[in-house]
DSSP file (Angstrom, degrees, kcal/mol; ACC not computed):
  #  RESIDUE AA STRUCTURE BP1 BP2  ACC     N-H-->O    O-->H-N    N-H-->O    O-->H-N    TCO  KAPPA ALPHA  PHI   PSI    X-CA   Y-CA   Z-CA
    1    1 A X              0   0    0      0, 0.0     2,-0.3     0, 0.0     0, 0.0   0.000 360.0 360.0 360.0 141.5  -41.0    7.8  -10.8
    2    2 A X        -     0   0    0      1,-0.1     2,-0.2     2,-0.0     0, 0.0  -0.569 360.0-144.2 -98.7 136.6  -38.3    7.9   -7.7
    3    3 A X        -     0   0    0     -2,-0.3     2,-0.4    28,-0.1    -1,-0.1  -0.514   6.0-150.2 -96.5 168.8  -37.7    4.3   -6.2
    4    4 A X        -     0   0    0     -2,-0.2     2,-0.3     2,-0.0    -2,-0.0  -0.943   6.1-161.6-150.1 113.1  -37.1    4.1   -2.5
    5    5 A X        -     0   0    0     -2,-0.4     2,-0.3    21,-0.1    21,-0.0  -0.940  12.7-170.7-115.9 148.1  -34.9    1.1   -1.3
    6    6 A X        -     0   0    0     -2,-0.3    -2,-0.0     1,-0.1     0, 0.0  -0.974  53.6  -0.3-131.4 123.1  -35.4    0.6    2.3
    7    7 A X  S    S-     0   0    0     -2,-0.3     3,-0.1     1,-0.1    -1,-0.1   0.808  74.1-157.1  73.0  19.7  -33.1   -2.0    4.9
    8    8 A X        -     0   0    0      1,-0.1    -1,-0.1    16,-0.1    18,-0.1  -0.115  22.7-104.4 -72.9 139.4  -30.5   -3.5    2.4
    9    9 A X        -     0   0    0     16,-0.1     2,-0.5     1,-0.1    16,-0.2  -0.011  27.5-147.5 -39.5 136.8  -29.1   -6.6    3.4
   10   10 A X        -     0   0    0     -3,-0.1     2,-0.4    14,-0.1    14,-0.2  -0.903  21.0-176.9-117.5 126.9  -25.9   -6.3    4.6
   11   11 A X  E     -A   23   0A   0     12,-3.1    12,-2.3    -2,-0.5    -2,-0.0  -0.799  32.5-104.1-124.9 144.0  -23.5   -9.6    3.9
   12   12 A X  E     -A   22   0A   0     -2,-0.4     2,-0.3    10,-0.2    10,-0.3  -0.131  37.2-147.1 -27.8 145.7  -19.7  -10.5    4.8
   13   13 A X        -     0   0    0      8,-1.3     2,-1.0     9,-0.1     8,-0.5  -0.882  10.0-166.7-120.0 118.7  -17.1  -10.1    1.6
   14   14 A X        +     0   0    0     -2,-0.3     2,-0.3     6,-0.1     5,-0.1  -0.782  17.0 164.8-121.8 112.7  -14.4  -12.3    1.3
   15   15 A X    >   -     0   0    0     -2,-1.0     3,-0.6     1,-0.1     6,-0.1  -0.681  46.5 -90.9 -92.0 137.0  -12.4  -11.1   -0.9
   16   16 A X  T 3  S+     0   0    0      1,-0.3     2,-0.8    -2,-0.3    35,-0.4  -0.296 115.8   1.1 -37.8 127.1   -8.6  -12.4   -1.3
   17   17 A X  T 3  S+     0   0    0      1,-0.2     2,-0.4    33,-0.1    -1,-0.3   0.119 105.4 111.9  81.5 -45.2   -6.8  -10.5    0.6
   18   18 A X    <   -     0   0    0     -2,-0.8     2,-0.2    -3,-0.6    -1,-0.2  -0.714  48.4-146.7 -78.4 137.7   -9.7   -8.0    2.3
   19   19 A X  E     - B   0  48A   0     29,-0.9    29,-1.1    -2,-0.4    25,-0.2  -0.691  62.5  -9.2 -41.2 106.9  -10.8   -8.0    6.4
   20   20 A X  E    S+     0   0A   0     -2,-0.2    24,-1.7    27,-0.1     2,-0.3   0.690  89.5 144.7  73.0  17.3  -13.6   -7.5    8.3
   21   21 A X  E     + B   0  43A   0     -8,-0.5    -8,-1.3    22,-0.2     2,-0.3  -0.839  19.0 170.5-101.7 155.2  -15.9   -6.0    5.3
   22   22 A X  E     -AB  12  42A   0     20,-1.8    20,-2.2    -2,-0.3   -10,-0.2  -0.928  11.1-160.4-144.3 164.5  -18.9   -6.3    4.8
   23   23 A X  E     -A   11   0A   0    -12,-2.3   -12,-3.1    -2,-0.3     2,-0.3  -0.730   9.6-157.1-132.6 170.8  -21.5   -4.4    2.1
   24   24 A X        -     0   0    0    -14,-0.2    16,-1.1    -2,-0.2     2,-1.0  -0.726  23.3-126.6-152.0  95.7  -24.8   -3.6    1.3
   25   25 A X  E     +C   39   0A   0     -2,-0.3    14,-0.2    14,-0.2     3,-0.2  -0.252  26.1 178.0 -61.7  98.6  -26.2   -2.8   -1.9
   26   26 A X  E     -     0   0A   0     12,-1.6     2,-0.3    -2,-1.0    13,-0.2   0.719  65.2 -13.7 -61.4 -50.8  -28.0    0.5   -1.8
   27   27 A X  E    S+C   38   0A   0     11,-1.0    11,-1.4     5,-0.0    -1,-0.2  -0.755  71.8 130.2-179.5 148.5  -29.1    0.9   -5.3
   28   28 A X      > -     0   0    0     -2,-0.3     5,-2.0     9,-0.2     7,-0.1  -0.603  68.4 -34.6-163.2-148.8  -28.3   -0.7   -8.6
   29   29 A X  T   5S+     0   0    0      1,-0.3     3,-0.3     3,-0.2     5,-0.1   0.521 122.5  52.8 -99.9   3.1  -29.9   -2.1  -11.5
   30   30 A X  T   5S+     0   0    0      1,-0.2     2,-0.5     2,-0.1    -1,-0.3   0.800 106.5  59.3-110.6 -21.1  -33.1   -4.0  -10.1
   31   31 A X  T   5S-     0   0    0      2,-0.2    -1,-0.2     1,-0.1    -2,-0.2   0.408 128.1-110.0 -42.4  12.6  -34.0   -0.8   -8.4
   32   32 A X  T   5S+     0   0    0     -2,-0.5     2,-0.8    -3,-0.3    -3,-0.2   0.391  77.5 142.8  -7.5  48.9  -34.0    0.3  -11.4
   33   33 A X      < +     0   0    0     -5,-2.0    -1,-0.2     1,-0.2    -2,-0.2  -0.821  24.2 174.3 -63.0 104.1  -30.9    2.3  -10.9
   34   34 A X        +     0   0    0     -2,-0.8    -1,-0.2    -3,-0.1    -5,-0.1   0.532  64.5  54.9-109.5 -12.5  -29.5    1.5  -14.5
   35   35 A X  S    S-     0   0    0      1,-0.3    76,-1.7    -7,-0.1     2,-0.2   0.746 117.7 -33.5 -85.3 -26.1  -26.5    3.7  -14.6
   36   36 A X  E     - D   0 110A   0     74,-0.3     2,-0.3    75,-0.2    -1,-0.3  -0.904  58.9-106.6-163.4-172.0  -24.4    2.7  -11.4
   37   37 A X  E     - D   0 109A   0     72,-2.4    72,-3.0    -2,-0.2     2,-0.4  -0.919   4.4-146.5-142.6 170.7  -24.7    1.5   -7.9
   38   38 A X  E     -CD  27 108A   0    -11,-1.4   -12,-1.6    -2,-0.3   -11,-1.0  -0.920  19.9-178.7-123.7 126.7  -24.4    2.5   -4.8
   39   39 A X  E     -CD  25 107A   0     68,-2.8    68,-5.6    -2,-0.4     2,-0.3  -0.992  25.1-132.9-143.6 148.7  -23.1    0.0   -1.9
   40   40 A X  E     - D   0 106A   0    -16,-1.1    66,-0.2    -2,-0.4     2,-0.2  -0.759  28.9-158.8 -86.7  78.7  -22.6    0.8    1.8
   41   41 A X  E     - D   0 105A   0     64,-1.6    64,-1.4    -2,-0.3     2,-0.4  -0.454   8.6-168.0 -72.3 133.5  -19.2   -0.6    2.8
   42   42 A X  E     -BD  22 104A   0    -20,-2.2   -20,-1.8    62,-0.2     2,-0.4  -0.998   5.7-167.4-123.7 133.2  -18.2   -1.4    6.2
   43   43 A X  E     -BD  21 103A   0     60,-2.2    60,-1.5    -2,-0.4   -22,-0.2  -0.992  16.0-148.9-125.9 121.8  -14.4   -2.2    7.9
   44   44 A X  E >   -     0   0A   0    -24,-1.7     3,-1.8    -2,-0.4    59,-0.3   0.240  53.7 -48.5 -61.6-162.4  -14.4   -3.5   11.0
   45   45 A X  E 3  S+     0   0A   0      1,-0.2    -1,-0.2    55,-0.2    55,-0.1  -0.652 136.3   0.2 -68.2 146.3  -10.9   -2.5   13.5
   46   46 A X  E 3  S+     0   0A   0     53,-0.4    -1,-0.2     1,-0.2     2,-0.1   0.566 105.7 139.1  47.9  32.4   -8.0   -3.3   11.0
   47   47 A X  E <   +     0   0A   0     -3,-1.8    50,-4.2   -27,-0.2     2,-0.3  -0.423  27.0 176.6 -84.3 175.6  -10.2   -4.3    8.4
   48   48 A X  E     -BE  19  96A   0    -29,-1.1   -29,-0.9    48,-0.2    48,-0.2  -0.916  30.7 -88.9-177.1 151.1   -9.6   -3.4    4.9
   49   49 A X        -     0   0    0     46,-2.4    46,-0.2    -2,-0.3   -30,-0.1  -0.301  45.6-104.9 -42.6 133.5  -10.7   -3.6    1.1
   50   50 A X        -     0   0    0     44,-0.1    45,-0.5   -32,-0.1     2,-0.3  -0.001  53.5 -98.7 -11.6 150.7   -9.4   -6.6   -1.6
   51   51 A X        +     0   0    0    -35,-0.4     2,-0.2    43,-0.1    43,-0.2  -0.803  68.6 155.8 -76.6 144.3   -6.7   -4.8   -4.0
   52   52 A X  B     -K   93   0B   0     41,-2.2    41,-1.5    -2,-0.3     2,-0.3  -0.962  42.0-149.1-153.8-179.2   -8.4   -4.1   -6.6
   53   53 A X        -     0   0    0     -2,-0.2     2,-0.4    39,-0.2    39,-0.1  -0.980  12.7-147.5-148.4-170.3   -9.1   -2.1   -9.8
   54   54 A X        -     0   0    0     34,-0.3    36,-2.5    -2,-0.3    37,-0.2  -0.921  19.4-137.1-125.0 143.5  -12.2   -0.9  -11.9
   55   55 A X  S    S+     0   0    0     -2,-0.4     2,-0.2    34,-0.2    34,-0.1   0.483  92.6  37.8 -60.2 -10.0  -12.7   -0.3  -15.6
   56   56 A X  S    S-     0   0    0     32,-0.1     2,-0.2    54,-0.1    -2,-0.1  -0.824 103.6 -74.5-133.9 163.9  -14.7    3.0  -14.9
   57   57 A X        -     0   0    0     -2,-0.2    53,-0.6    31,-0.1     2,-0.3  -0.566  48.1-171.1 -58.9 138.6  -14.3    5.8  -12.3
   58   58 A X  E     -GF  87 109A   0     29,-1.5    29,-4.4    51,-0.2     2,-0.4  -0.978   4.6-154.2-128.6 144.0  -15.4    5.0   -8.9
   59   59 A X  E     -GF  86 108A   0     49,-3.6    49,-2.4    -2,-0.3     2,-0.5  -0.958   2.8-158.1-135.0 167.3  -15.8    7.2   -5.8
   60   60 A X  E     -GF  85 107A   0     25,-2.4    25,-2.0    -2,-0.4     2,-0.2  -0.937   2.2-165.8-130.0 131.8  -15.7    6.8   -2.6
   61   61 A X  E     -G   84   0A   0     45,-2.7     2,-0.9    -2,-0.5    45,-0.2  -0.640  14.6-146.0-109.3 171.6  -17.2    8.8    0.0
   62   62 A X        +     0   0    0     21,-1.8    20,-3.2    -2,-0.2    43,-0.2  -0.849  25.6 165.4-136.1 111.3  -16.0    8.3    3.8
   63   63 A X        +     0   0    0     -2,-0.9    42,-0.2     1,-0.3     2,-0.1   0.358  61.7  20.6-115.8  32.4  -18.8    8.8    6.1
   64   64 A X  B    S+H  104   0A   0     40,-0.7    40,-2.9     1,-0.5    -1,-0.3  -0.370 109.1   1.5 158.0 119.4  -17.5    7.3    9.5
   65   65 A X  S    S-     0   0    0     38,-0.2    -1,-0.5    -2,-0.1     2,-0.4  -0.156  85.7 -75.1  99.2 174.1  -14.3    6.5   10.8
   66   66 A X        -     0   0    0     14,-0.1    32,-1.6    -2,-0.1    33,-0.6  -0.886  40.3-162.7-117.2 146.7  -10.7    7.2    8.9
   67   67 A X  E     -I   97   0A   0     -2,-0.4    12,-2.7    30,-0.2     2,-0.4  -0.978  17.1-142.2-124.7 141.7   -9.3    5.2    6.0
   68   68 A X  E     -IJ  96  78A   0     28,-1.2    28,-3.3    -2,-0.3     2,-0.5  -0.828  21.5-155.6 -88.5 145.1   -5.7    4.9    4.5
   69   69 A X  E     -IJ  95  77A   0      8,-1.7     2,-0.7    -2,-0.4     8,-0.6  -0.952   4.9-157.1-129.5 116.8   -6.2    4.6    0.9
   70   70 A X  E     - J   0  76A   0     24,-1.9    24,-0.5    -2,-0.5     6,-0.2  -0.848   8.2-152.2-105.1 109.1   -3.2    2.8   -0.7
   71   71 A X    >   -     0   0    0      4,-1.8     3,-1.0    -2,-0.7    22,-0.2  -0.053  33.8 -98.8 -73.9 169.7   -2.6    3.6   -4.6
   72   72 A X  T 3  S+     0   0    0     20,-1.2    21,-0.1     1,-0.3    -1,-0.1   0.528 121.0  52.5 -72.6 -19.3   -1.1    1.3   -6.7
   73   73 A X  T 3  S-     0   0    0     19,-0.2    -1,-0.3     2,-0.1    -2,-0.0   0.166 123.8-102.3 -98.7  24.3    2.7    2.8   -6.8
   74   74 A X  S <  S+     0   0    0     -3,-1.0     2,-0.3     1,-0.2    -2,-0.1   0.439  74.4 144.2  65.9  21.1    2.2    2.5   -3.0
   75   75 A X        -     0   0    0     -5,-0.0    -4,-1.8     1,-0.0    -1,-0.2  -0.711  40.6-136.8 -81.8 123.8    1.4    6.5   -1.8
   76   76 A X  E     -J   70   0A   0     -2,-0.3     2,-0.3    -6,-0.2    -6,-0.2  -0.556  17.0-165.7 -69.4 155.5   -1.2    6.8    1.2
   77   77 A X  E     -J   69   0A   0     -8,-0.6    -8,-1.7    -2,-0.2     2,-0.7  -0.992  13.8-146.0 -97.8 130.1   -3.9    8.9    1.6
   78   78 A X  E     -J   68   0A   0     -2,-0.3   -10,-0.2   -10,-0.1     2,-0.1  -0.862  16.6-155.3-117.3 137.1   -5.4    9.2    4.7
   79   79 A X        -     0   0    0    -12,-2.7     2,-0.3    -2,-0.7   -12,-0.1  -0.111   4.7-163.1 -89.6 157.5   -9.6    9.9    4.4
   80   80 A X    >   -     0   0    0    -14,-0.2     3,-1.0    -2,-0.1   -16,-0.1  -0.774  42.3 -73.6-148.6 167.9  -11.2   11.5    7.2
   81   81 A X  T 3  S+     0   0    0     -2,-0.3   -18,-0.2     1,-0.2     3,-0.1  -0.452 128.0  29.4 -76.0 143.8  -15.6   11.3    7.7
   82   82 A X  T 3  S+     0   0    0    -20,-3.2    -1,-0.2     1,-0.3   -19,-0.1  -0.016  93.9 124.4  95.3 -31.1  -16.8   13.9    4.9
   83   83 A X    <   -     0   0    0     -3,-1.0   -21,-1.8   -21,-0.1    -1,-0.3  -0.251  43.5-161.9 -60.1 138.7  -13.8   13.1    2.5
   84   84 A X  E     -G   61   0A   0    -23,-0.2     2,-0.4    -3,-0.1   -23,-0.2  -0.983   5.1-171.7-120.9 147.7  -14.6   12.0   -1.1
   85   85 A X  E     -G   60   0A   0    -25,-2.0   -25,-2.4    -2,-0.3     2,-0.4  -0.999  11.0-153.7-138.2 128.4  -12.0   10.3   -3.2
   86   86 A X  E     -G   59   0A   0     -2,-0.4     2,-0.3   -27,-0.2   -27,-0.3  -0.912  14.8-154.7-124.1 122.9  -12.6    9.5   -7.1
   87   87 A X  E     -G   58   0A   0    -29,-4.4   -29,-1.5    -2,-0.4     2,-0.2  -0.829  14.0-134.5-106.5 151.8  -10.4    6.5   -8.1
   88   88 A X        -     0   0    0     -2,-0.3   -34,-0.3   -31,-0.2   -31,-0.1  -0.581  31.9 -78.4-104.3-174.9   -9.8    6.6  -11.6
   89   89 A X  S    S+     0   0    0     -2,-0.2   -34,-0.2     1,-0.2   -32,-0.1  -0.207 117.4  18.2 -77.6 149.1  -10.1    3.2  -14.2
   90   90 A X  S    S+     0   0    0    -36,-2.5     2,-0.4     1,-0.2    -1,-0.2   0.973  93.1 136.9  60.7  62.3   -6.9    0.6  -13.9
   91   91 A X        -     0   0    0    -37,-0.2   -37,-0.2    -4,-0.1    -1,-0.2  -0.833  50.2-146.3-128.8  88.9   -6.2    2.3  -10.7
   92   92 A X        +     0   0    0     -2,-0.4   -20,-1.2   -39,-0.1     2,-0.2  -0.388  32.5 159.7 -78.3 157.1   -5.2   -0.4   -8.1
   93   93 A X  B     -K   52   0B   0    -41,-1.5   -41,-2.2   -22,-0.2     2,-0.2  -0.920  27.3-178.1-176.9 136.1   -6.5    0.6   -4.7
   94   94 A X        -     0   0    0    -24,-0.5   -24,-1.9    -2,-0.2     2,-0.6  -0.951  23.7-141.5-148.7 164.9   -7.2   -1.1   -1.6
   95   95 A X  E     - I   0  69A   0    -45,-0.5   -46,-2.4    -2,-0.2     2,-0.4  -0.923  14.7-154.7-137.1 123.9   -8.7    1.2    1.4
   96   96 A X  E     -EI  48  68A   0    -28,-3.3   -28,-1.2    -2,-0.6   -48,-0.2  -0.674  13.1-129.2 -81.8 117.3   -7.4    0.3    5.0
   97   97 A X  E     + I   0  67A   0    -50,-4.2   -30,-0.2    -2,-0.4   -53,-0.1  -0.464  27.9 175.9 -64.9 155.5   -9.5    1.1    8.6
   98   98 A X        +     0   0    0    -32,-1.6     2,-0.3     3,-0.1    -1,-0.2   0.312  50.0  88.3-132.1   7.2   -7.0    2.8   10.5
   99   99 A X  S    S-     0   0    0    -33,-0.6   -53,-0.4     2,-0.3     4,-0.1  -0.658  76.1-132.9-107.4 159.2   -9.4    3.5   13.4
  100  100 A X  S    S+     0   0    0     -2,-0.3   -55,-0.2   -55,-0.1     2,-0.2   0.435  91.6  60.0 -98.0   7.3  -10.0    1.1   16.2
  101  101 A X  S    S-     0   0    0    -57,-0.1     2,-0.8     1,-0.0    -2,-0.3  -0.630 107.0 -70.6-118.9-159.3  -13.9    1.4   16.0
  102  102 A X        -     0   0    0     -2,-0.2   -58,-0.2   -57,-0.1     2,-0.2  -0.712  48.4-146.9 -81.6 105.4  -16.2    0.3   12.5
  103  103 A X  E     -D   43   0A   0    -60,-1.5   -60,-2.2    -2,-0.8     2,-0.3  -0.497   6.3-150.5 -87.8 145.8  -15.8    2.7    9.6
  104  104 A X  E     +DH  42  64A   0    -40,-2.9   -40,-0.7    -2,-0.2     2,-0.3  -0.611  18.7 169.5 -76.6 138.2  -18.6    3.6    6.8
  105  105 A X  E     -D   41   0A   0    -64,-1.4   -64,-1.6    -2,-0.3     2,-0.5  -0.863  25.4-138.2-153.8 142.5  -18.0    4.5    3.5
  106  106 A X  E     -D   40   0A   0     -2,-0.3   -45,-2.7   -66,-0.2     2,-0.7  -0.807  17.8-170.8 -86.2 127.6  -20.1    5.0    0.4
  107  107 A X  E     -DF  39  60A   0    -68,-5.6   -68,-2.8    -2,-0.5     2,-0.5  -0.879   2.6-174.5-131.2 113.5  -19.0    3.8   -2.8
  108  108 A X  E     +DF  38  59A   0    -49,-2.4   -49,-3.6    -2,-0.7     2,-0.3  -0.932   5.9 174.4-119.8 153.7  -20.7    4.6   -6.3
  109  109 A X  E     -DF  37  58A   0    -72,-3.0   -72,-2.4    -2,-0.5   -51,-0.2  -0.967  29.8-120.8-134.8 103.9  -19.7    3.1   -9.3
  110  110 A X  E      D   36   0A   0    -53,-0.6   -74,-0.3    -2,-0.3   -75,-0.1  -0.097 360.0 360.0 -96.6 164.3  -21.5    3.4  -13.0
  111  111 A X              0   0    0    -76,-1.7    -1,-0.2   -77,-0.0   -75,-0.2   0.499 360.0 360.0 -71.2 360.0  -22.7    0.0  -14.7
């Protein structure tokens, strides 16, 4: 049966080191989404992600505003609205707003 999550809270993150984010968990394992989740990320002007890294593949979709996405030997990429970007496990990563208004991005992740 297809679940339908509706309004998800959206709360500050303060992460060492990350800005201006805040997320919203979209669907995950008490939706009973058991395979990943899905969270709505928002950077405010000159906000930007923790470094971090993952143990699995993550992607990241950018669906408002531009991001620099800074890899771990320090090469940018810079994301544009529509871009998807797949980071892969032990891959430090932190993703920067570079735009002066609030950018969106979608980020799924498997459990």
């Amino acid at each position: 049966m297809a679940v339908i999550t509706r309004n998800p809270r959206e709360i500050l993150i303060r992460e060492k080191g990350g800005r201006e984010t805040k997320e919203a968990l979209l669907a995950g394992p008490a939706a009973g989404c058991n395979r990943f989740t899905i969270r709505r990320i928002s950077l405010g002007p000159d906000g930007c992600t923790a470094r971090t890294s993952f143990d699995r593949t993550t992607a990241y979709f950018i669906h408002r505003g531009r991001v620099a996405l800074s890899h771990h030997d320090g090469e940018l990429d810079l994301l544009s609205p529509g871009d998807t970007v797949i980071v892969h496990p032990d891959e430090a990563h932190h993703l920067h707003n570079i735009d002066k208004t609030e950018v969106v991005l979608i980020k799924v992740a498997p459990q």
